[in-house]
LODRENBA-831531 format. One record per residue (C-alpha): x, y negated, z negated. Coordinates in nm, 2 decimals. Layout:
BEGIN
       c1       c2       c3
        X        Y        Z
...
# end
This chain:
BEGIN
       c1       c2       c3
     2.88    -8.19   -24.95
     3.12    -8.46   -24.84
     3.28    -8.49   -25.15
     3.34    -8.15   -25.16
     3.46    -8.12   -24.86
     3.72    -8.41   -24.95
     3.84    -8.18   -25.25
     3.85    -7.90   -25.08
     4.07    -8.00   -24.78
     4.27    -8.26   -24.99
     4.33    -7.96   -25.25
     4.45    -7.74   -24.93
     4.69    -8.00   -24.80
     4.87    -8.07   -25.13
     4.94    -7.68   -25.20
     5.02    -7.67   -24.84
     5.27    -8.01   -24.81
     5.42    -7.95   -25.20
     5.48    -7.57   -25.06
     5.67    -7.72   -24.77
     5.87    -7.93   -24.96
     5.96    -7.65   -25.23
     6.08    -7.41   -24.95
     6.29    -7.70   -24.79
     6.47    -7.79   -25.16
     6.53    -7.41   -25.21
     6.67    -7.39   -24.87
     6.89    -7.71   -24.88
     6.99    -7.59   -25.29
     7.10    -7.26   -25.18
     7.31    -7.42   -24.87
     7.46    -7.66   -25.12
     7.56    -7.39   -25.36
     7.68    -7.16   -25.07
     7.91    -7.48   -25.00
     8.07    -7.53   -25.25
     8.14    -7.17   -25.34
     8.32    -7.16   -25.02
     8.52    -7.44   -25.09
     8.61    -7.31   -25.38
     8.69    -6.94   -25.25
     8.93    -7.13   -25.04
     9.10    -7.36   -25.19
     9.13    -7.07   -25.48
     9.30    -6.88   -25.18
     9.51    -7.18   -25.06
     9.69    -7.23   -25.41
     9.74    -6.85   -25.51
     9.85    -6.76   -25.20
    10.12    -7.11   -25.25
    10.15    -7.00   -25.61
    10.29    -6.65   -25.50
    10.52    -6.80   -25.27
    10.66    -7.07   -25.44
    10.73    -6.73   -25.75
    10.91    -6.56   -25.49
    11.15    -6.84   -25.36
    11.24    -6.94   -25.78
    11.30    -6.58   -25.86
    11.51    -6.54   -25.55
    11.72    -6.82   -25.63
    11.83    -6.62   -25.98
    11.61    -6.86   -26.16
    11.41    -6.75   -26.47
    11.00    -6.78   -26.37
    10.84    -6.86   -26.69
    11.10    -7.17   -26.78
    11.00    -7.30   -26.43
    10.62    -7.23   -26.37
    10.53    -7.62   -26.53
    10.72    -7.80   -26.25
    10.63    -7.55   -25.98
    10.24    -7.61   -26.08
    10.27    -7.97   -26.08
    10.27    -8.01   -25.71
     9.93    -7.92   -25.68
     9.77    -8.12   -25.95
     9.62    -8.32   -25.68
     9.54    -8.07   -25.44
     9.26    -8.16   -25.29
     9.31    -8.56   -25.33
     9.04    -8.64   -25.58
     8.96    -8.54   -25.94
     8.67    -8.29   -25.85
     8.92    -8.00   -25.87
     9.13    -7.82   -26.17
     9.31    -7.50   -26.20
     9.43    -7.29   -26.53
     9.71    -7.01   -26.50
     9.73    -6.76   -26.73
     9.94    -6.45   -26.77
     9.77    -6.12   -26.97
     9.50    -6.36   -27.12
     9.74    -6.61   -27.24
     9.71    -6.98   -27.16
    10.03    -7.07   -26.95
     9.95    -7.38   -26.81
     9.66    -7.66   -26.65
     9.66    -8.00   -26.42
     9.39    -8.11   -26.70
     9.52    -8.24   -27.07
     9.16    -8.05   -27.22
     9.21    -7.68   -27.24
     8.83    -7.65   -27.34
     8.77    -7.34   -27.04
     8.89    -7.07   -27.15
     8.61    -6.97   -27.35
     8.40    -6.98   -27.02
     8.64    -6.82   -26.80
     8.59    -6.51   -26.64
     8.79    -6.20   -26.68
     8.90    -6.14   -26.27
     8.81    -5.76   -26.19
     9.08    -5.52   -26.20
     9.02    -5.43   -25.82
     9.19    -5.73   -25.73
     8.85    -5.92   -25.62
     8.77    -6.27   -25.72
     8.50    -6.36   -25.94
     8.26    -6.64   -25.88
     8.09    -6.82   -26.12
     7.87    -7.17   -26.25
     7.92    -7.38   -26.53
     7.76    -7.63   -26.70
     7.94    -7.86   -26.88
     7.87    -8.20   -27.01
     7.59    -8.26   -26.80
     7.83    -8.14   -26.52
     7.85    -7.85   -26.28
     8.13    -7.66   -26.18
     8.23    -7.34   -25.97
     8.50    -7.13   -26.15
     8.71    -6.90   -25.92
     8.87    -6.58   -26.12
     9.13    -6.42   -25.95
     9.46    -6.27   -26.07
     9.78    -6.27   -25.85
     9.92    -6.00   -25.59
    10.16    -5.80   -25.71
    10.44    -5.79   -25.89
    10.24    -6.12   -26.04
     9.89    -5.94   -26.12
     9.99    -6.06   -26.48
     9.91    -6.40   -26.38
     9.55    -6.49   -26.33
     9.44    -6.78   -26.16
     9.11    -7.01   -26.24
     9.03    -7.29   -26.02
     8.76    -7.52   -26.08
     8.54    -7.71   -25.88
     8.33    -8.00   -25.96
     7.99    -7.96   -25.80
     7.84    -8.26   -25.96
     7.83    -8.52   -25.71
     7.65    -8.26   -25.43
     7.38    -8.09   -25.69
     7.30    -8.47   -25.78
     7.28    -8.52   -25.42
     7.06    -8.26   -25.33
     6.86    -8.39   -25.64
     6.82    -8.73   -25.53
     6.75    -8.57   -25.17
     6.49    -8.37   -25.37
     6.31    -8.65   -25.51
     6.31    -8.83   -25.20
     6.07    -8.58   -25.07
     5.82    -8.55   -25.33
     5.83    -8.90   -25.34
     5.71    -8.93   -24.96
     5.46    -8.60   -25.05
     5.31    -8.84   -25.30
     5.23    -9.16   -25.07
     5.20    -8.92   -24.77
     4.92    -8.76   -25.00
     4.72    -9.13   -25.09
     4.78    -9.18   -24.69
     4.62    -8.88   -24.62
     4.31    -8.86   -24.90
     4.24    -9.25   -24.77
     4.24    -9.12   -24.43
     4.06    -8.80   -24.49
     3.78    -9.05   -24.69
     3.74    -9.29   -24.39
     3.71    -8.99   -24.16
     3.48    -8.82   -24.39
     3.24    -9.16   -24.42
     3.24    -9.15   -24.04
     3.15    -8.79   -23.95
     2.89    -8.78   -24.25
     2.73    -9.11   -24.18
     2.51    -8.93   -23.91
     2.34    -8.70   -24.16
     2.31    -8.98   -24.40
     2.10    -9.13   -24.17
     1.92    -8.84   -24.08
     1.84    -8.82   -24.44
     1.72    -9.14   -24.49
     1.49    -9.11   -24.16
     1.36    -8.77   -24.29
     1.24    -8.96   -24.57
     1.10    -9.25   -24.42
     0.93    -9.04   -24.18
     0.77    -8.84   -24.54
     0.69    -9.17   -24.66
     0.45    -9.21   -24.31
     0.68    -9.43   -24.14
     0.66    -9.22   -23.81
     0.78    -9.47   -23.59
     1.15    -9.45   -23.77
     1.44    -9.33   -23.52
     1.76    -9.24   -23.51
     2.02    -9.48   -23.35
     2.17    -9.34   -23.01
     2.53    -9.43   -22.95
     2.84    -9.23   -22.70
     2.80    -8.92   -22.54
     2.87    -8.66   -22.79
     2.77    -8.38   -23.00
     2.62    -8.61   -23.25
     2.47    -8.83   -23.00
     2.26    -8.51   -22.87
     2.21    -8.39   -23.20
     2.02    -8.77   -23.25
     1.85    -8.71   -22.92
     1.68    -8.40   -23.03
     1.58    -8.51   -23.40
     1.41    -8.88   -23.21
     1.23    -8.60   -22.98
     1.09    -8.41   -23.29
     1.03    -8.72   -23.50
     0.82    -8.87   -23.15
     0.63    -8.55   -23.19
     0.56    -8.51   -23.53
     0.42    -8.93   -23.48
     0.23    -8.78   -23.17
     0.07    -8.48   -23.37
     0.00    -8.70   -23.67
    -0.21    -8.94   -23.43
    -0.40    -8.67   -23.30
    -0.46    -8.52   -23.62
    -0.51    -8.92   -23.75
    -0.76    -8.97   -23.45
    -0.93    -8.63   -23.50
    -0.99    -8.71   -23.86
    -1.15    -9.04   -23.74
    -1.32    -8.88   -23.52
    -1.48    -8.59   -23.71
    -1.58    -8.89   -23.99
    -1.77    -9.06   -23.73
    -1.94    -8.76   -23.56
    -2.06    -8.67   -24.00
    -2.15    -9.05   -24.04
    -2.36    -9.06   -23.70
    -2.50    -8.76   -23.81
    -2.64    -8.86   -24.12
    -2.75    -9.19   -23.97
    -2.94    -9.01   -23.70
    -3.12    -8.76   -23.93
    -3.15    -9.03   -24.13
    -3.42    -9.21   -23.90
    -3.71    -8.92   -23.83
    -3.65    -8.77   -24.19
    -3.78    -9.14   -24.30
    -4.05    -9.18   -24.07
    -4.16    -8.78   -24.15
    -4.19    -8.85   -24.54
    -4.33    -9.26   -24.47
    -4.63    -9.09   -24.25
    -4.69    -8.77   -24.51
    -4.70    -9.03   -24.82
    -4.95    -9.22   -24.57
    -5.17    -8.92   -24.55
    -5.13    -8.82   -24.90
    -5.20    -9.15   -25.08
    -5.40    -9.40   -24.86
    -5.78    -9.41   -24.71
    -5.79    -9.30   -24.34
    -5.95    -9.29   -24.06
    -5.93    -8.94   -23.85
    -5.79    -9.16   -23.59
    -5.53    -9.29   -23.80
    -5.49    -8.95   -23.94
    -5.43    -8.79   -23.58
    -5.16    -9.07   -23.52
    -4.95    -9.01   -23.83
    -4.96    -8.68   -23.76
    -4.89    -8.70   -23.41
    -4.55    -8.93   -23.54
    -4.45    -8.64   -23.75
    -4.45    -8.41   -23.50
    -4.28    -8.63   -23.27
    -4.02    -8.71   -23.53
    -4.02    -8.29   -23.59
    -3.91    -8.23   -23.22
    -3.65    -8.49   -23.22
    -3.51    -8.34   -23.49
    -3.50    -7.98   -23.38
    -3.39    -8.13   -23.01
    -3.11    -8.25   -23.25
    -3.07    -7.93   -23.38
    -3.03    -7.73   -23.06
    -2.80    -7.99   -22.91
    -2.56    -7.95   -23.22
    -2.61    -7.53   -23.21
    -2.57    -7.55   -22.85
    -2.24    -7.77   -22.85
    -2.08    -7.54   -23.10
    -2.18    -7.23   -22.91
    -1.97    -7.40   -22.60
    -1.65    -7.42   -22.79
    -1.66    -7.07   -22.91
    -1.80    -6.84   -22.64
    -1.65    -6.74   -22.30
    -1.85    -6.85   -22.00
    -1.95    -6.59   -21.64
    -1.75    -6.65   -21.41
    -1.98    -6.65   -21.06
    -2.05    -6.78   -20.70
    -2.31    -7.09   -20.74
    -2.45    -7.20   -20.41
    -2.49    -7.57   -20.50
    -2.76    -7.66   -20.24
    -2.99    -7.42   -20.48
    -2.82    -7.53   -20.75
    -2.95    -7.89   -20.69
    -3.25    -7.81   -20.60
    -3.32    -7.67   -20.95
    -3.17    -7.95   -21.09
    -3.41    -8.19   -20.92
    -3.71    -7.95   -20.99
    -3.60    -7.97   -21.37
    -3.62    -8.38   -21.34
    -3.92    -8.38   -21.10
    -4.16    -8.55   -21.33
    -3.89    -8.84   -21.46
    -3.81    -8.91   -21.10
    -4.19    -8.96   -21.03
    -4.26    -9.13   -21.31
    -3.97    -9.43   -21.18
    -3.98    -9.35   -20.81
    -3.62    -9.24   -20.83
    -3.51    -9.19   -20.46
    -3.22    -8.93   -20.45
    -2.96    -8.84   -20.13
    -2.76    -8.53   -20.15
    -2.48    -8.43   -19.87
    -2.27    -8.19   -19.93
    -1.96    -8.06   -19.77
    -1.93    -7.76   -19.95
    -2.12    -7.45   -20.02
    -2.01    -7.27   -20.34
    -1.81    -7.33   -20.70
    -1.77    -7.10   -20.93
    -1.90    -7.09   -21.26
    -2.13    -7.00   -21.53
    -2.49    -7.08   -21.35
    -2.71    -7.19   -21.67
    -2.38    -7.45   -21.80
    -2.35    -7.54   -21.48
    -2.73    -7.65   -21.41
    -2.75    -7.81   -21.79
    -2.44    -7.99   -21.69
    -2.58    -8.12   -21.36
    -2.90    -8.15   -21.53
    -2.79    -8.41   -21.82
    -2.57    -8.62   -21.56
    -2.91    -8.67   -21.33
    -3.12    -8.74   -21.62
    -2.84    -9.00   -21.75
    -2.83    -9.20   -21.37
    -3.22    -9.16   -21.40
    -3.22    -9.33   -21.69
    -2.99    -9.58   -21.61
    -3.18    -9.67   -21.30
    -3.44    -9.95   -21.28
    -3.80    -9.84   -21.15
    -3.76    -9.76   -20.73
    -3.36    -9.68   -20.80
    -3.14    -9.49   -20.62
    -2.92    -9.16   -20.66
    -2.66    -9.03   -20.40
    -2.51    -8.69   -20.49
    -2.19    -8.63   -20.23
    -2.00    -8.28   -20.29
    -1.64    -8.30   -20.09
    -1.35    -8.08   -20.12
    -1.01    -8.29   -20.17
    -0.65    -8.13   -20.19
    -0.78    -7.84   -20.26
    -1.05    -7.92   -20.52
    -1.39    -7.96   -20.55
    -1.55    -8.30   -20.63
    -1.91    -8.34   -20.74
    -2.00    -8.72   -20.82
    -2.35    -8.90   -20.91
    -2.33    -9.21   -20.83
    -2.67    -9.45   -20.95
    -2.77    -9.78   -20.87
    -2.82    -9.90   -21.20
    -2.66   -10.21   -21.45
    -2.35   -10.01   -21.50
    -2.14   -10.07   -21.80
    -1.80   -10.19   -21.91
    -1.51   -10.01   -21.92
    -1.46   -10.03   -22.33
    -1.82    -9.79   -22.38
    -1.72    -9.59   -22.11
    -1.38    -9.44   -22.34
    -1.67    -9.37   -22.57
    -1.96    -9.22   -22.39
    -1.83    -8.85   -22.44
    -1.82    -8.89   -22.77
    -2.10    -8.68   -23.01
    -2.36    -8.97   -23.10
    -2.20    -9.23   -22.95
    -2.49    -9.45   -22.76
    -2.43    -9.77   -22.56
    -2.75    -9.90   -22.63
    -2.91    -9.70   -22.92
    -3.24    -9.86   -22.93
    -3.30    -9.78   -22.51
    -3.19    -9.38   -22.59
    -3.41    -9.34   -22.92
    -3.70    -9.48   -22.76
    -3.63    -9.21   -22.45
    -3.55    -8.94   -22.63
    -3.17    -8.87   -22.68
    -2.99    -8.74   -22.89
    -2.63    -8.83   -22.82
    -2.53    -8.56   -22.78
    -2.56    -8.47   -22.38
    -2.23    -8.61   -22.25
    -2.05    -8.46   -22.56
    -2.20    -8.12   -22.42
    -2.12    -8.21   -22.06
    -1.75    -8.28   -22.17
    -1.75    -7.91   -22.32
    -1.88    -7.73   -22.05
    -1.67    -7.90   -21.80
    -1.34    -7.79   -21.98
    -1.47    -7.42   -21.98
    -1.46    -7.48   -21.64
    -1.12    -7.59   -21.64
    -1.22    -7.89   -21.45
    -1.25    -8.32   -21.49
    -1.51    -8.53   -21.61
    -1.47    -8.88   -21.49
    -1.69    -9.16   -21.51
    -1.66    -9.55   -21.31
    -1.88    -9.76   -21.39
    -1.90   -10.15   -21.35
    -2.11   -10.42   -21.48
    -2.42   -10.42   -21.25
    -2.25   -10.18   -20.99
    -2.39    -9.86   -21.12
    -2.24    -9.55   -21.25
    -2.03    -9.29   -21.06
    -1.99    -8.95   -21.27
    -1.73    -8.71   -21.08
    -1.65    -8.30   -21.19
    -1.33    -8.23   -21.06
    -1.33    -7.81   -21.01
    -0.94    -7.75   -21.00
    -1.01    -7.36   -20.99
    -1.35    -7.33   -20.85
# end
């Protein structure tokens, strides 16, 4: 492209310039010519009209002409000072005399027309140029005919040199302007060189590659908006890179967690299939395999019920949360009895709006997670307050808390702080991840503080409800 462009507009400006100078050596060639034939009109004028005179005065005097037209023509032999200039007379074609010794015109002259009018003409002649003026004599002398003959030579070599002169300043004017037109072209293309090598460096996976920014022009913008699309492209390849990592964890915890009751189901049916038992011992292997059964279909609904949430469209209705609570705690009844769980609820407000059954499981798996978390004889205060115009719901339990670097990870599917503890009491990992979903359907905020022996505070910001 720039090279082309170089061509092109180089290739324009020489036509262009050479044009120029062509019209400009026509011009000053044709003002040159028109000069001298001018000159030579006049001084052709000057002479005959002498000529004529000088004819009359001899004949007057009683005095033949043709025994006194040599000394009468001498005068004039230097007519115009220099040597540029000649003259031949003849009379009815026939040579009568010339200021030059070489009689070699006569075969170039011009017959003068018989209307009296001049005749104008150009010779070359030993690398020489010449005007020839034609003209016979007025009367009684139209016998006579006069050529004059001027020597053009010196101003056609002038206009030559004047000629050359030009072309020769076209030619370095032309190397000026292609080194110029090169520099100029390096400078404008230099941007989209290096937008071409950061498009390909960018290919390559070297997102972080930018543009440099400089002035406050077109191109400066132009590298504005490309570092914009090149910071998102580097954005959506870190989501995609992060959603990738995350989709191999969620198929790696997967397996790992199936992994577990599938062993312990096939380990206790070889047992019964293979070894001597007591029906005690027979009871309890069976009793693990139906334990390690649920777990799995628990597993099972968890994973249909999570995929359900990011698919379907939720009710949209008034929830009273006192009853809403209420439900929750008569859900949880027997887990807060079995760890003397004491719970307070205030509430400054009366309704949110939302899907009733998503919003009790979500309620539902926050209490059971501060149950959990609690020691036997904890503590759970649930405080409902409306803020700028939203709704806040937060949990907050007495329990060991955790540090901030699980809490980043708690929403995740399968992700568990403490894997042994939720195995052994039933979870499947997957109940925050489902909380997470059913609190975006809401359009609303799941956030979780949580300290080191502080206890956990879960908060649902409703922004619409």
């Amino acid at each position: 492209m720039k090279y082309r462009t170089f061509f092109t507009t180089l290739l324009l400006f020489l036509i262009t310039f050479n044009l120029g100078i062509l019209i400009i050596s026509f011009a000053m060639f044709k003002d040159t010519v028109k000069h001298a034939e001018e000159r030579s009109l006049a001084d052709h004028y000057i002479i005959t009209s002498s000529v004529v005179k000088d004819f009359n005065a001899v004949e007057s005097r009683g005095i033949q002409l043709e025994g006194a037209i040599d000394s009468l023509l001498q005068q004039y032999n230097n007519f115009s000072g220099d040597q540029k200039v000649g003259f031949v007379l003849y009379k009815n074609d026939q040579f009568v005399y010339s200021n030059r010794r070489e009689n070699v015109w006569k075969d170039h002259l011009m017959k003068p027309l018989e209307n009296g009018n001049r005749v104008v003409s150009f010779q070359q002649l030993d690398h020489r140029t010449y005007v020839n003026v034609s003209g016979k004599l007025p009367a009684p002398y139209d016998s006579y005919t006069m050529v004059y003959q001027y020597d053009a030579t010196d101003a056609i070599t002038a206009w030559e040199k004047m000629k050359n002169m030009l072309f020769l300043v076209g030619i370095f004017l032309s190397i000026f302007l292609a080194l110029g037109l090169i520099l100029l072209l390096n400078r404008i293309f230099k941007p989209l060189a290096q937008i071409t090598q950061t498009s390909r460096n960018i290919a390559t996976g070297a997102y972080e590659t930018r543009l440099p920014v400089s002035g406050n022009d077109e191109l400066s913008e132009m590298a504005q908006s490309f570092n914009y699309m090149a910071e998102e492209v580097q954005h959506q390849m870190a989501e995609l890179t992060t959603a990738a990592e995350k989709k191999q964890q969620f198929i790696d915890n997967f397996a790992h967690e199936l992994h577990t009751p599938l062993t312990a189901i096939y380990g206790y049916a070889e047992y019964l299939q293979k070894a001597v038992m007591t029906e005690d011992d027979r009871m309890s292997a069976l009793n693990y395999i139906m334990s390690e059964s649920q777990r799995i279909q628990a597993l099972a609904n968890q994973l249909l019920n999570l995929a359900n949430l990011r698919n379907d469209q939720i009710a949209w209705e008034e929830q009273n949360i006192t009853d809403l609570f209420k439900s929750v705690k008569q859900t949880l009844h027997k887990k807060m009895m079995e760890k003397e769980i004491q719970i307070e609820f205030h509430s400054e407000i009366d309704v949110i709006w939302g899907d009733g059954y998503l919003l009790k499981s979500l309620f539902v798996n926050l209490m059971d997670n501060a149950i959990k978390a609690c020691e036997s004889g904890g503590q759970i205060n649930v405080n409902t307050v409306m803020k700028a115009g939203k709704s806040i719901i937060s949990i907050k339990d007495n329990g060991k808390g955790m540090p901030s670097e699980i809490i980043q990870h708690i929403t995740e599917p399968f992700y568990r702080a403490e894997k042994s503890r939720n195995r052994k009491e039933g979870g499947t990992g997957l109940g925050l991840a489902i909380c997470k979903q059913i609190v975006l359907h809401h359009g609303a905020e799941l956030e979780f503080i949580s300290h080191s022996g502080e206890g956990t505070t879960a908060k649902v910001i409703f922004t619409t409800s």
